[in-house]
C-alpha positions as CSV (number, residue, x, y, z in Angstrom):
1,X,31.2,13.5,5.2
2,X,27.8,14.3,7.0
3,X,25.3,15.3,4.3
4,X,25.2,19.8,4.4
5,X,21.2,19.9,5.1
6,X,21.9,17.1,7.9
7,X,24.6,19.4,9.4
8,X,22.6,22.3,9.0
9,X,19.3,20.5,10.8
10,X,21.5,18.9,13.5
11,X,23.1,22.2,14.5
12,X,19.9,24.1,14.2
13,X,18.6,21.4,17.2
14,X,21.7,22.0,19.0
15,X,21.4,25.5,19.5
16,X,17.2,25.5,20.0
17,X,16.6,23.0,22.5
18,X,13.0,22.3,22.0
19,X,11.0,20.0,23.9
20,X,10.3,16.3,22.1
21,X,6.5,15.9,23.1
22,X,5.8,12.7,21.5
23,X,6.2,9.9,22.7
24,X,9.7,8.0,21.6
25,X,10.4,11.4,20.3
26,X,13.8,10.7,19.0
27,X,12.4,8.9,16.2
28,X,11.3,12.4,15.0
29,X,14.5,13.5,14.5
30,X,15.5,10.1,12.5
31,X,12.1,10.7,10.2
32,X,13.3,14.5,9.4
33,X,16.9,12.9,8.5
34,X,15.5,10.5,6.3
35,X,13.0,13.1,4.6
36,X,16.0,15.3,3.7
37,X,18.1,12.1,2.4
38,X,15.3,11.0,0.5
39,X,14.8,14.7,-1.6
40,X,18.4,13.6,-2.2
41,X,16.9,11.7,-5.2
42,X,17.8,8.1,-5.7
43,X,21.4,8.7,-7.3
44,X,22.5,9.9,-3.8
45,X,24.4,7.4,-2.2
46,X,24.5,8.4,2.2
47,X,27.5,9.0,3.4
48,X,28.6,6.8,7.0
49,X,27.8,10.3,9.1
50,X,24.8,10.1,7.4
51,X,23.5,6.5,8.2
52,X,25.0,7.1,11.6
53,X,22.9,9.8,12.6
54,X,19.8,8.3,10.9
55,X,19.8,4.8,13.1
56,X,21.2,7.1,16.0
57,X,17.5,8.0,16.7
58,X,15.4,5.5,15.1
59,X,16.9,2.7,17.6
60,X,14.0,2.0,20.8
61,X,15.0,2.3,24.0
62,X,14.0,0.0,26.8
63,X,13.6,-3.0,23.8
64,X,12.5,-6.6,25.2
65,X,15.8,-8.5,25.0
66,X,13.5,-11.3,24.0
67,X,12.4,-10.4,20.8
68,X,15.4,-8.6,19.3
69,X,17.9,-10.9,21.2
70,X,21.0,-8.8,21.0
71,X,20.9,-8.5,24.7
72,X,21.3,-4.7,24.4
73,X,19.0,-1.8,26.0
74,X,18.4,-0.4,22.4
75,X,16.8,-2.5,19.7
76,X,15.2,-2.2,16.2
77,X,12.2,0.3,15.7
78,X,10.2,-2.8,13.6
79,X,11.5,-6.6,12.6
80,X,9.4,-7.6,9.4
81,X,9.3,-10.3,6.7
82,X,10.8,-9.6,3.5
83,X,9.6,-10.5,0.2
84,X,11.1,-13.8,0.7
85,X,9.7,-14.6,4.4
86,X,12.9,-13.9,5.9
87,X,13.1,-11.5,9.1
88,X,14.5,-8.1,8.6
89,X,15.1,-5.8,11.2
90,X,15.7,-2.4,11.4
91,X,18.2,-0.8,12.6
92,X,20.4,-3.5,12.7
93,X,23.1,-4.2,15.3
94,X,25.4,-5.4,12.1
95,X,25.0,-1.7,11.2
96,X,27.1,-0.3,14.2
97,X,30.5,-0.8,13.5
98,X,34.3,0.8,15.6
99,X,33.8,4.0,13.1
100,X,29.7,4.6,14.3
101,X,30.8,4.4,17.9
102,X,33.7,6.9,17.0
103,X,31.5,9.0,15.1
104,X,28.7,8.9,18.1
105,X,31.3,9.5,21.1
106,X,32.8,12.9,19.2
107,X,28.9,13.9,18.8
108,X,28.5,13.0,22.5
109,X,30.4,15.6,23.8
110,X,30.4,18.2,21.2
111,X,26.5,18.7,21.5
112,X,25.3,21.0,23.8
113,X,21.5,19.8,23.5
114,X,20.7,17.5,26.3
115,X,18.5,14.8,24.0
116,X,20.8,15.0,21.6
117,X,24.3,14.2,24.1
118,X,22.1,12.2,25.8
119,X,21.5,9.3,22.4
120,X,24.9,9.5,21.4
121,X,26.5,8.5,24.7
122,X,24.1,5.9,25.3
123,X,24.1,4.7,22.8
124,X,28.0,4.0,22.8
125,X,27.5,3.0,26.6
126,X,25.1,0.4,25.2
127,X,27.0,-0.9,22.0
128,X,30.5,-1.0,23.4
129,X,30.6,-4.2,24.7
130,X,29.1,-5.9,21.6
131,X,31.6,-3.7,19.3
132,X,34.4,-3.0,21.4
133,X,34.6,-6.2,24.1
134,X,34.2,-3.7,26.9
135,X,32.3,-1.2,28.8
136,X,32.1,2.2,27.3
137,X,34.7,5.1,28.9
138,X,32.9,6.3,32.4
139,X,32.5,9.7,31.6
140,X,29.9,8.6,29.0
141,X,28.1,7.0,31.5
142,X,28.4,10.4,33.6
143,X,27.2,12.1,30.5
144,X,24.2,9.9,30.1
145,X,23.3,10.9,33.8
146,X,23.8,14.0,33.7
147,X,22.2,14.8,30.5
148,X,19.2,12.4,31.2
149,X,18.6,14.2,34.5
150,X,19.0,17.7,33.1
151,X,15.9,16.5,30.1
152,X,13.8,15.3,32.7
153,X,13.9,18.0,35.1
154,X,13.3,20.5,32.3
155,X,10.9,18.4,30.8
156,X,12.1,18.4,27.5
157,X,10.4,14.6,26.6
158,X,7.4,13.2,26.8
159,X,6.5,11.7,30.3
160,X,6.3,8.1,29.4
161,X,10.0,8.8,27.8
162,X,11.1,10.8,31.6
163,X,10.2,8.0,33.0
164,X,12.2,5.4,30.6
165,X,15.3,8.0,31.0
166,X,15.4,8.1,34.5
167,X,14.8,4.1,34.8
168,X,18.2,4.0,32.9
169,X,19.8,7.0,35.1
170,X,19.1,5.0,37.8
171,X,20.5,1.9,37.1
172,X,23.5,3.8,35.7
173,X,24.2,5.8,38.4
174,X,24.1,2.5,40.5
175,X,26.6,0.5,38.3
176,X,28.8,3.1,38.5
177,X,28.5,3.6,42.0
178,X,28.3,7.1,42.0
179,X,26.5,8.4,45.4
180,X,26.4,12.1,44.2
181,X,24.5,11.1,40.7
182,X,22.4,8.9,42.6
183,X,20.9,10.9,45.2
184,X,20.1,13.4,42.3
185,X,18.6,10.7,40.2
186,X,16.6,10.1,43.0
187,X,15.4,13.6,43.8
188,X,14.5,14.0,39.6
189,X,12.3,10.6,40.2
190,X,10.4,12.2,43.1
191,X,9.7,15.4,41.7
192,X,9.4,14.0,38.0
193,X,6.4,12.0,39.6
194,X,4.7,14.7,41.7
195,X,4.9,16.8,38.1
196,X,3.3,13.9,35.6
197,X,0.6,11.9,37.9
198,X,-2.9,11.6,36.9
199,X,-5.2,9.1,38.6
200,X,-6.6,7.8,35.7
201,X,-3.4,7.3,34.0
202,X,-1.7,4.2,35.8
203,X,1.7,4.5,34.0
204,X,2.7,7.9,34.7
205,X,2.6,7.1,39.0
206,X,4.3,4.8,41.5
207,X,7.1,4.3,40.1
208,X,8.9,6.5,42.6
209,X,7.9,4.2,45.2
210,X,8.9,1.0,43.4
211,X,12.1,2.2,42.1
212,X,13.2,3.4,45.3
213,X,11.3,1.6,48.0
214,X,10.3,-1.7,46.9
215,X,13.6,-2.4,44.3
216,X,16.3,-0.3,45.3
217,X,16.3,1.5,48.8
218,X,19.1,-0.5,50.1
219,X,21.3,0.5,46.9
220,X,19.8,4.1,46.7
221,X,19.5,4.6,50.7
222,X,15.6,6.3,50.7
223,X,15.1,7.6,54.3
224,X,12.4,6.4,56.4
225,X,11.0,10.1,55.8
226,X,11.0,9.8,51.9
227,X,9.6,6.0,52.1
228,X,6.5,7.4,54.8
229,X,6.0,10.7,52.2
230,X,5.9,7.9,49.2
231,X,3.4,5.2,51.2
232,X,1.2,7.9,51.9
233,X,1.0,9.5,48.8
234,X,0.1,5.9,47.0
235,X,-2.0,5.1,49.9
236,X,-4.3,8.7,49.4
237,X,-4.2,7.4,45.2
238,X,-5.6,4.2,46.2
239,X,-8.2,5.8,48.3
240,X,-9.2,8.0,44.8
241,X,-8.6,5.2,42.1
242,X,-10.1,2.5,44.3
243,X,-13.6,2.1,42.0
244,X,-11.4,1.7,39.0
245,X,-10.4,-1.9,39.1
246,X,-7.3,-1.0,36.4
247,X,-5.8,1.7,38.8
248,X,-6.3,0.2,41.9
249,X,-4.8,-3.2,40.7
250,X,-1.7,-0.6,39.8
251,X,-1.8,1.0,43.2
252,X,-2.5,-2.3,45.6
253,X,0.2,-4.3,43.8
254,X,3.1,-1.8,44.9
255,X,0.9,-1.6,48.4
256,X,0.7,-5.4,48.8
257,X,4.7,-5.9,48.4
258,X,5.7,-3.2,50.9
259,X,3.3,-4.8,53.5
260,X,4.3,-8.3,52.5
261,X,7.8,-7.7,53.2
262,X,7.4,-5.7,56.5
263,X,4.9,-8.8,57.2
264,X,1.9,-6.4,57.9
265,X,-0.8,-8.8,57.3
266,X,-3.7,-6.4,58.4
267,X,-2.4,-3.4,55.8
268,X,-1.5,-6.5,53.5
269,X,-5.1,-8.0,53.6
270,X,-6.5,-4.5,53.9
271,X,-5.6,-3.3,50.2
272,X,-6.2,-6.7,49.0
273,X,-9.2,-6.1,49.8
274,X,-10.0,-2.6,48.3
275,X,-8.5,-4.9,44.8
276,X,-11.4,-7.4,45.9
277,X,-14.0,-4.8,45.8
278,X,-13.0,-2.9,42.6
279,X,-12.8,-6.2,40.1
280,X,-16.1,-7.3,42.0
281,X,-17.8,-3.6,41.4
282,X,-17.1,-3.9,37.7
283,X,-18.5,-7.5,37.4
284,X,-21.7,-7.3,39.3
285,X,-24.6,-9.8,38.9
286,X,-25.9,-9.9,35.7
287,X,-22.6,-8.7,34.2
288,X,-21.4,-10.6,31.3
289,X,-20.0,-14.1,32.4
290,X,-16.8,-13.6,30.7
291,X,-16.3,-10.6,32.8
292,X,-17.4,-11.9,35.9
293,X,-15.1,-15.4,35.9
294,X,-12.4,-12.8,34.8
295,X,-12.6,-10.5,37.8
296,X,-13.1,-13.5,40.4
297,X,-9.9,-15.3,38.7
298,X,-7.7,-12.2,39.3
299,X,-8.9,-12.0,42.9
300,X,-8.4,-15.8,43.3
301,X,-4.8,-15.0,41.6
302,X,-3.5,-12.2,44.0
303,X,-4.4,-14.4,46.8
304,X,-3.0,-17.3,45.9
305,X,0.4,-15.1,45.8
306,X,0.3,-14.1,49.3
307,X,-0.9,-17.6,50.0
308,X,2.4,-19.0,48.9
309,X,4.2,-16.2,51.0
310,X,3.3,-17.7,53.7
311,X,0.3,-15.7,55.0
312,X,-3.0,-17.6,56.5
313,X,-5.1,-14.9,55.5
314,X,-4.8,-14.9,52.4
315,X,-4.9,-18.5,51.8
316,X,-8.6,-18.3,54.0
317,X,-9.3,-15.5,51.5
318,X,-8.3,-17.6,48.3
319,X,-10.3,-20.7,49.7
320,X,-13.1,-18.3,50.1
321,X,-12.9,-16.9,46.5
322,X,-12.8,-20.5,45.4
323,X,-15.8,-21.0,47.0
324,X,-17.4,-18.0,45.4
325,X,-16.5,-19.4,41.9
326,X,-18.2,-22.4,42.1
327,X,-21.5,-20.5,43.3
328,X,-21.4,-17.8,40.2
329,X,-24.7,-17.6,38.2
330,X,-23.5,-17.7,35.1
331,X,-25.3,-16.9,31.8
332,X,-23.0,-18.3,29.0
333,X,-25.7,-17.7,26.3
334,X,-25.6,-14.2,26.7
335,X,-21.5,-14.2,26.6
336,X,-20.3,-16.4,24.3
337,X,-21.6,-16.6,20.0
338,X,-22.2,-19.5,18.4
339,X,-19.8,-20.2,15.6
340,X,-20.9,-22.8,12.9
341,X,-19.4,-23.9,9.9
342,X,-21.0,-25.7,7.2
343,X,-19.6,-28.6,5.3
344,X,-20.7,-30.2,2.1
345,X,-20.3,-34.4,2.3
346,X,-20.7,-36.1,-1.4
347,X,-22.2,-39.3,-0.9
348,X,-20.0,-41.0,-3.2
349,X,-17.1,-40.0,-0.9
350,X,-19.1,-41.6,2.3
351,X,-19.4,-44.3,-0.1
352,X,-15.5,-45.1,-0.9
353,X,-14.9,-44.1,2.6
354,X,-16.9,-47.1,3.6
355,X,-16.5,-49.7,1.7
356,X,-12.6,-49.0,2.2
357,X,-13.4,-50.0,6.1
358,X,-15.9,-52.9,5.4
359,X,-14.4,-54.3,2.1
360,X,-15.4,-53.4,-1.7
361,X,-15.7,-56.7,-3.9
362,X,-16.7,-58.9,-0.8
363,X,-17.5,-58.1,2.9
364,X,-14.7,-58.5,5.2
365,X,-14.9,-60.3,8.9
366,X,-15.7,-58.2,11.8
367,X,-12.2,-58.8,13.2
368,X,-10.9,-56.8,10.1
369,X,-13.8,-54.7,10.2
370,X,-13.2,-53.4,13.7
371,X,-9.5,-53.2,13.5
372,X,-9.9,-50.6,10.3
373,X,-12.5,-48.7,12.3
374,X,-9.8,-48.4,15.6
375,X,-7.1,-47.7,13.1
376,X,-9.2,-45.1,11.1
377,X,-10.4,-43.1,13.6
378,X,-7.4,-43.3,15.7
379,X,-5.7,-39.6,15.6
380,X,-1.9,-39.1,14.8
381,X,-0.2,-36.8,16.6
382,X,2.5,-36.2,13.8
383,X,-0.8,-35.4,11.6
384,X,-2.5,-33.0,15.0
385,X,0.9,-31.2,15.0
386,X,1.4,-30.5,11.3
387,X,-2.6,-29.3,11.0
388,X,-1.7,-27.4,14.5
389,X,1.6,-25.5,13.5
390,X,-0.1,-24.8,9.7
391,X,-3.2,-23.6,11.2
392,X,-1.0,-21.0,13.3
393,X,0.5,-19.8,10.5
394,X,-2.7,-18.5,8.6
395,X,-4.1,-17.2,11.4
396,X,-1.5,-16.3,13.8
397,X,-3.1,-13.9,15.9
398,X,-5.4,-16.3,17.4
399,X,-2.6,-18.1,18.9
400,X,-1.0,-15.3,20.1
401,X,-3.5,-14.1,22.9
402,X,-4.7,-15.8,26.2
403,X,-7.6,-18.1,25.0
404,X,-10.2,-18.9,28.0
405,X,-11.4,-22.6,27.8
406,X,-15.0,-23.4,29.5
407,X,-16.7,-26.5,30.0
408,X,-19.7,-27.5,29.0
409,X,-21.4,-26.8,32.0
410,X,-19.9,-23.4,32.3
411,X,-16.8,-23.6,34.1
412,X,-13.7,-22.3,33.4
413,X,-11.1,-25.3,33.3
414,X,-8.4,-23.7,31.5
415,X,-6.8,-21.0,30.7
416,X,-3.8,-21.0,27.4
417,X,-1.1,-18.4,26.6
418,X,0.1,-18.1,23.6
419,X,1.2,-21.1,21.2
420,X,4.9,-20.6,21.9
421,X,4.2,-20.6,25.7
422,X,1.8,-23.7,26.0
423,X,2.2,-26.0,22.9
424,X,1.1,-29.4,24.4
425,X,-2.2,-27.5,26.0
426,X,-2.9,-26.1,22.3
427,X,-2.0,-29.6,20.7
428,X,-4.6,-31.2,23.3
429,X,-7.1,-28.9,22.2
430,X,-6.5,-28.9,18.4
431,X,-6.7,-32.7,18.4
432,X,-10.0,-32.8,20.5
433,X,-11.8,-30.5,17.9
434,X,-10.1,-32.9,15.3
435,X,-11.4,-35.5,17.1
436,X,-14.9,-33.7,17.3
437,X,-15.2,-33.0,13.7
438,X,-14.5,-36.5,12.5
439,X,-17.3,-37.8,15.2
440,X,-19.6,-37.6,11.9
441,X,-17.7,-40.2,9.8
442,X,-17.8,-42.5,12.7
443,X,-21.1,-42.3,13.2
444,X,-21.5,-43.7,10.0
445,X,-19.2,-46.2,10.2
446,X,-21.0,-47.3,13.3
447,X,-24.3,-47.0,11.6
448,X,-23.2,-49.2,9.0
449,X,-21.7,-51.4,11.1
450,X,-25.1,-52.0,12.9
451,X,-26.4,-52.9,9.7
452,X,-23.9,-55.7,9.0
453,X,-23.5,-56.9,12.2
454,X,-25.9,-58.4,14.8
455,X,-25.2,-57.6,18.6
456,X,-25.2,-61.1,19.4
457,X,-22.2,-61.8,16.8
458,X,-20.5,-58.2,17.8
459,X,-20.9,-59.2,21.7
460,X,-19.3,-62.6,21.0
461,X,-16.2,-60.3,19.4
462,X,-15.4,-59.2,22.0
463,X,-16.1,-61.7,24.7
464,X,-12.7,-62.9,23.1
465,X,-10.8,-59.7,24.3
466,X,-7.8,-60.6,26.5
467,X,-8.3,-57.3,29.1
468,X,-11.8,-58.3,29.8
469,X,-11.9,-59.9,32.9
470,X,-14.5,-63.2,33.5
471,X,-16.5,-60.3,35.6
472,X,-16.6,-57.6,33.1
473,X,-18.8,-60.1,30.7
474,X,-22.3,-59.3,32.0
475,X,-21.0,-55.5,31.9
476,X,-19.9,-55.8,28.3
477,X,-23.2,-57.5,27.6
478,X,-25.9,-54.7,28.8
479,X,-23.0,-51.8,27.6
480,X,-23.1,-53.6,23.8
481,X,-27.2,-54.2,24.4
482,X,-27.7,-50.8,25.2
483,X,-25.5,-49.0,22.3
484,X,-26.8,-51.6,19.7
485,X,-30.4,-50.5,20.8
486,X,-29.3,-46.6,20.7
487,X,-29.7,-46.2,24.4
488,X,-26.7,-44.3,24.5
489,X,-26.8,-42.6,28.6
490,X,-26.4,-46.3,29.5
491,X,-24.5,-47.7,27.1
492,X,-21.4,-44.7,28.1
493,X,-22.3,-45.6,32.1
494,X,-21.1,-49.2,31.2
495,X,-18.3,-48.7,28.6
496,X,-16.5,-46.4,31.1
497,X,-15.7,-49.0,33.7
498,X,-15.3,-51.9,31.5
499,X,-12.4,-49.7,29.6
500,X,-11.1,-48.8,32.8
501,X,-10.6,-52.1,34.1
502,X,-9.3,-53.1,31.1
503,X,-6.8,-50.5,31.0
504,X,-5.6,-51.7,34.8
505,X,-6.0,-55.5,33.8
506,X,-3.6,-54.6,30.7
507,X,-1.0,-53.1,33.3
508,X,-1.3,-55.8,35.8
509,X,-0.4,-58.2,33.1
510,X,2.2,-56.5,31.8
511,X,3.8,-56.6,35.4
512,X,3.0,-53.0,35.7
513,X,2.1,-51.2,38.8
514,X,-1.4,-51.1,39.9
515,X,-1.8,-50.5,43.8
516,X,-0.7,-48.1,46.4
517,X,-0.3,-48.0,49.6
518,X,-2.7,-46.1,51.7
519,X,-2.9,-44.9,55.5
520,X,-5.2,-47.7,56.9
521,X,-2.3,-50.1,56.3
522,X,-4.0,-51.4,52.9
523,X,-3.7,-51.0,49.3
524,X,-5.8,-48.4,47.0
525,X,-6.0,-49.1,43.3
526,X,-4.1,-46.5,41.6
527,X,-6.6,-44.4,39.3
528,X,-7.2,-44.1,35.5
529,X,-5.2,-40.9,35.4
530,X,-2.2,-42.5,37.9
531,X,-2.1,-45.5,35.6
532,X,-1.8,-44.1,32.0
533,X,1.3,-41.2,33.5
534,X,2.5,-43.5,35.4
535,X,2.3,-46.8,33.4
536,X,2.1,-45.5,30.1
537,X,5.3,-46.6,28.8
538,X,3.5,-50.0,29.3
539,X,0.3,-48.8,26.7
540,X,2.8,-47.7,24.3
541,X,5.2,-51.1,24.8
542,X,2.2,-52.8,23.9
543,X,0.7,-51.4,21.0
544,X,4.4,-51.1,19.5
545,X,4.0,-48.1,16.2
546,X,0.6,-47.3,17.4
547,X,1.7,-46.7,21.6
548,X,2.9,-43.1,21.5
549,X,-0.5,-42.5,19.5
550,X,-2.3,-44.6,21.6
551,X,-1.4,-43.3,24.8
552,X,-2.2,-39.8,24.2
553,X,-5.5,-40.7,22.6
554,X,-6.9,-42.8,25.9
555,X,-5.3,-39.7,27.6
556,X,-7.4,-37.3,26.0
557,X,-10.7,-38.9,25.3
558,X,-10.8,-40.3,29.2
559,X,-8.6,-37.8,31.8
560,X,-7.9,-34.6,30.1
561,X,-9.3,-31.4,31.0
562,X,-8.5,-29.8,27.5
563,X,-10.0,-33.6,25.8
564,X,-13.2,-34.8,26.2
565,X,-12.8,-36.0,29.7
566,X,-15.3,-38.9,29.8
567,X,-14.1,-40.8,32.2
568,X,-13.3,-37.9,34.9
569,X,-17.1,-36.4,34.3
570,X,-18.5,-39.7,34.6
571,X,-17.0,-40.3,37.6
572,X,-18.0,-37.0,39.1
573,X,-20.8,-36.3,37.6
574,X,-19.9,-33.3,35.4
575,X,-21.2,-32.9,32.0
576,X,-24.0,-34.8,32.8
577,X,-25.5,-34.0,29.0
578,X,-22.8,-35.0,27.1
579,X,-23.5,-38.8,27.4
580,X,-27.2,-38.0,26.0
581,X,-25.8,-37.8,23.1
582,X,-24.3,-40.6,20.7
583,X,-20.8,-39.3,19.9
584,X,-19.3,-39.8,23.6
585,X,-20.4,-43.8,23.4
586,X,-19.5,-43.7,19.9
587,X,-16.0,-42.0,21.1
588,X,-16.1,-45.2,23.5
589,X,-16.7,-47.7,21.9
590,X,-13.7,-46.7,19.6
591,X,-11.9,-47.0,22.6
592,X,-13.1,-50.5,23.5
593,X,-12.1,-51.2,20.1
594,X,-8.3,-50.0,20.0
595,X,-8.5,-52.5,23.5
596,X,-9.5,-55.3,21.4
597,X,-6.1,-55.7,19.4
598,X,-4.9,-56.8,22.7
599,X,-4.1,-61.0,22.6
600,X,-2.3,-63.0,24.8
601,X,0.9,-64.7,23.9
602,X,0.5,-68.1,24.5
């Protein structure tokens, strides 16, 4: 039996229909039920009635089916860990049983109160097919309507929760196929609009002219008069909002669809260009960088959409934009903070560390030497993933938001979602700052290395390697010179194209694919980036328990945007300062020395 004081506040809403100004204000009802069951005391046990009515109003309407996963229109108010990590939500789903959606259709229809008719019978609308195998009784789903249209043209909720409401009317009204119900839903949505818009508040307009011109008109059958008095009425908003970048983007995005599908270029490439002028007005020269490559990427992004529609001025408009980009004067100083970490190294640890790669009681022979160092320093992806998925976990909001990657000369090359959305980006990352931070230890392998080892006897090494062509020799030659003297700009210039044409000499004899044809009735050698997608399989057949390892380590330190991409900016000229410094020929010669394990069978 429903608890007294329950009964007592339920009826007294019943028969004083107040308005529910907050937002979601249902759940205010469900906080004042569990208030009086809490001055209960703790021996009170709730009744059924009592639970029902309680998760009657604290369930959220409109709920992503993708994080509750009930594929339901309600869904929990929170989902938390408990004390032992696992997730709880609340309300549940397991909570609504046959006897809550009893309990809820009796309280549907002997309510007076509009919000309160309104949660019970959509709620059993909602649930039935979960609980019951089939669609709730139509004259709930009449109830819903009715009720929902009744709130909403008495504004008795909130306008964010009208809007929600009538959202569902619609699409109610249209399941059931009910003209009458429809062309009232569609009267509330116009006047509930023309009641709740403000300029500056991008949420509470246009959806009048989405729902029923853009989404619906066939189903809802606007007239041409009502579709004219919408346009117009969006089109004098954009002309107000049009120096807020936020509003218009609102406003032009329901503008650009109508004219897109009525193939208006000129109206279509008119408010485009209102969008252009707002996201440039808020990033002007001098603006922060950030800002600025922000607002020219969501220009170049609305373009490219009507690009792919099909319509030539908005591709000329993309190309222009694209254009633009690449002429930005950026100040990255000013916009981004420099982060640094400090890290203590013990030299006895430096010590074991080395003498572990070059041998402890006596020296080992530069053939083992330079296998441990490739081994070493080569990164495991089982290792990258485990640090990767643990490092999410401590600090999971940084993985949760779009992270904006730039280059070292201060483009924008990439741009991640969330962890969940773009795993193999944020694994390339993580294992390029892995690779980054360990740059110091081999330095001082390398360092010591030097010491032990003359050129001359370290150039004769590798003169041995099977990959390196008779041609490559004089290349190896000044590449090993250079980096033994520390000249490290030239010693990168020749490692690239000696590890190159290994690579390719490795494929060829393998049997792999190296050429292609091209359009002069010749052959073109396929790239470094063609050859390790397209051959890879090959790399990994060939270094056996290290090729899955090995293939996406040549893949990030030479063609990867999100890597270190040394053989891409070498070859284009980009990053021009990083091969100033030692750790890309360092990073290289690595390289060159994973390529040395390669022997011919005789």
């Amino acid at each position: 039996m429903l608890n007294a004081k329950i009964q007592e506040y339920l009826a007294s809403l019943d028969q004083d229909v107040s308005p529910l100004l907050s937002f979601h204000g249902e759940n205010k009802i469900a906080d004042r039920i569990k208030d009086i069951i809490k001055a209960e005391g703790q021996t009170y046990a709730p009744a059924d009635e009592d639970v029902a009515e309680r998760i009657a109003f604290d369930f959220l309407a409109e709920y992503p089916d993708v994080d509750s996963g009930w594929g339901t229109y309600y869904g929990p108010i929170y989902v938390l860990p408990n004390g032992s990590g696992q997730m709880v939500e609340y309300p549940s789903i397991q909570g609504v049983t046959e006897t809550t959606l009893t309990y809820w259709t009796v309280r549907a229809f002997a309510v007076k109160n509009p919000l309160l008719s309104s949660r019970y019978a959509d709620l059993v609308v909602d649930f039935s097919p979960k609980v019951f195998n089939k669609t709730a009784d139509y004259k709930l789903i009449q109830l819903v309507i009715d009720a929902n249209i009744e709130i909403c043209a008495k504004k008795l909720a909130a306008p964010l929760d009208c809007k929600i409401k009538l959202k569902r009317t619609l699409l109610l009204s249209l399941q059931i196929s009910d003209k009458e119900r429809i062309a009232r839903v569609k009267d509330t949505i116009i006047a509930l609009e023309s009641t709740i818009a403000e300029d500056d508040k991008a949420g509470l307009w246009g959806f009048a002219f989405n729902w029923l011109v853009l989404e619906y008109s066939q189903k809802v059958l606007t007239t041409s008069e009502e579709i004219v008095r919408l346009l117009n009425d969006l089109e004098k908003r954009l002309e107000r909002v049009k120096a807020n970048p936020w509003s218009a983007e609102h406003a032009v995005s329901l503008l650009a669809e109508y004219y897109a599908r009525e193939k208006d270029e000129d109206n279509l490439m008119r408010v485009l260009g209102v969008l252009e002028a707002a996201h440039k007005g808020n990033a002007p020269d001098g603006a922060d960088a950030l800002l600025r490559v922000h607002a020219f990427e969501q220009i170049q992004e609305v373009y490219r959409k009507y690009q792919d529609k099909g319509f030539p001025k908005a591709k000329s408009a993309f190309d222009r934009i694209v254009q633009e980009i690449g002429s930005l004067n950026l100040d990255w100083k000013k916009s981004l903070k420099k982060v640094s970490v400090t890290t203590e190294i013990k030299k006895d640890e430096i010590d074991k560390f080395l003498a572990a790669i070059f041998g402890k009681e006596s020296p080992s022979s530069l053939e083992t030497v330079v296998a441990r160092i490739a081994l070493n320093f080569l990164p495991k992806q089982a290792d990258i993933k485990t640090q990767l998925d643990e490092t999410s976990r401590r600090h999971p909001i940084s993985f949760l938001f779009t992270t904006q990657v730039i280059s070292g000369d201060g483009i924008p090359v990439a741009k991640l979602s969330s962890l969940k959305d773009d795993y193999p980006q944020h694994l390339q990352r993580h294992a390029t700052q892995y690779v980054q931070l360990n740059a110091i230890f081999l330095s001082l392998t390398i360092d010591e290395l030097k010491k032990r080892f003359s050129k001359e006897v370290v150039i004769k090494y590798f003169d041995q390697v099977a990959v390196l062509q008779n041609e490559d020799k004089e290349y190896l030659h000044r590449a090993l010179t250079a980096y033994w003297d520390g000249d490290y700009l030239v010693a990168s210039h020749f490692f690239i194209p000696l590890i190159e044409s290994s690579i390719r000499e490795l494929i060829r004899l393998c049997g792999g694919i190296i050429l292609k044809p091209n359009n002069i009735s010749g052959y073109d050698r396929l790239t470094l980036t063609q050859l390790l997608y397209s051959q890879g399989d090959i790399v990994q057949g060939v270094f056996s328990q290290l090729g899955e390892d090995m293939l996406f380590y040549l893949r990030l330190v030479l063609i990867e945007k999100l890597g270190m991409n040394l053989r891409n900016n070498f070859a284009h000229g980009l990053e021009k300062r990083t091969f100033f410094s030692r750790e890309a020929s360092d990073r290289l010669f690595h390289v060159l020395s994973c390529m040395s394990f390669i022997k011919k069978r005789d």
